[in-house]
N, C-alpha and C positions, 0 to 999 in steps of 0.2 A: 330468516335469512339476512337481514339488515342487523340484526346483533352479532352476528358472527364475522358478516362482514367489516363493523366497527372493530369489533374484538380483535381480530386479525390487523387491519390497519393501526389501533395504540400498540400491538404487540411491535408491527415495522417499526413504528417513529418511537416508541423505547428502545429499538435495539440499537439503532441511530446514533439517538440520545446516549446509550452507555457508551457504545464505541468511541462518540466523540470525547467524553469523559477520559474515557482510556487512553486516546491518542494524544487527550492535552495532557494527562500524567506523565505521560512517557517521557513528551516532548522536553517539558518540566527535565525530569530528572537525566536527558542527555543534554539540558542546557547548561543545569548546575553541574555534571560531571565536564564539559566541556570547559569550563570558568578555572576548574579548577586545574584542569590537565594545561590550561594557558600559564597560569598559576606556576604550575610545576615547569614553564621554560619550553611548552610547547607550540610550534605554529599555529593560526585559528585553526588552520585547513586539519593541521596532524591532530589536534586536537578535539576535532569533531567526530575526525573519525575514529579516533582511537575508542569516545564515548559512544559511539554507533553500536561498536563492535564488543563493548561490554556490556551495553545490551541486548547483545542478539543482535543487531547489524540491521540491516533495510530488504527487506525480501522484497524488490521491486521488479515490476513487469513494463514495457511500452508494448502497447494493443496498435491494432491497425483499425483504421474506422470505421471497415466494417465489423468488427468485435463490435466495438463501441457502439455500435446504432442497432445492434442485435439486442445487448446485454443493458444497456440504457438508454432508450429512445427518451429525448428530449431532456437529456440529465447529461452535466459534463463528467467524462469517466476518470479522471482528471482524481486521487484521492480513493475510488472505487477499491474494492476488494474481488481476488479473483483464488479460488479453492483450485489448485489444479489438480488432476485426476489421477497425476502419478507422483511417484517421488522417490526418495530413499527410506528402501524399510519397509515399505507401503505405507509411509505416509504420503500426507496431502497438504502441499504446503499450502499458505496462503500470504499472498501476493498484491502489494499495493500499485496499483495506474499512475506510473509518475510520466508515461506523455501517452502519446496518440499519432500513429504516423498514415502516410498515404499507403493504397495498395502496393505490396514489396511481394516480386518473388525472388525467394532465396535460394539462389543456386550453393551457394557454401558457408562456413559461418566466414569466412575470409570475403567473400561477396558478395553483391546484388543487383538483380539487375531491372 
């Protein structure tokens, strides 16, 4: 039972590990495509995003805290990954945590209250 359970635990902290691999490549190559869209006579701002959007853009989500204390107790969710369960096509995107807000109920997407 303790081999498995190690086994399981270096499988997490590898997948971690590559992900962060992935996420510093990426970042990498929309900093050098951003340099050079500067380069080319563009704002930083139009420039970063233009590089965003050549690679596939930012699928980002803000959670509410209780997400956040569900899905990662004692970890900031803050960078987290979230698979959602629908999507177009039946796909499933997946979604990075760039905030974290207080309880909201959503009366419209125009509102809140």
């Amino acid at each position: 039972m303790l081999s498995k359970l190690k086994t399981r635990l270096r499988a997490l902290l590898r997948k971690s590990e590559m992900e962060r691999e992935l996420d510093e490549e990426m970042r990498h190559h929309i900093e050098r495509q951003t340099e050079q869209n500067i380069r080319l006579g563009m704002t930083p701002e139009e420039a970063r995003y233009a590089a965003r959007k050549a690679f596939g853009g930012l699928n980002a989500i803000v959670v509410d805290e209780e997400f956040a204390r569900r899905y990662w107790p004692n970890e900031d969710p803050i960078g987290q990954r979230v698979r959602l369960p629908w999507g177009p096509r039946g796909e499933n995107p997946v979604l990075t945590v760039i905030g974290v807000v207080g309880r909201v109920k959503l009366v419209s997407c125009a509102a809140s209250v």
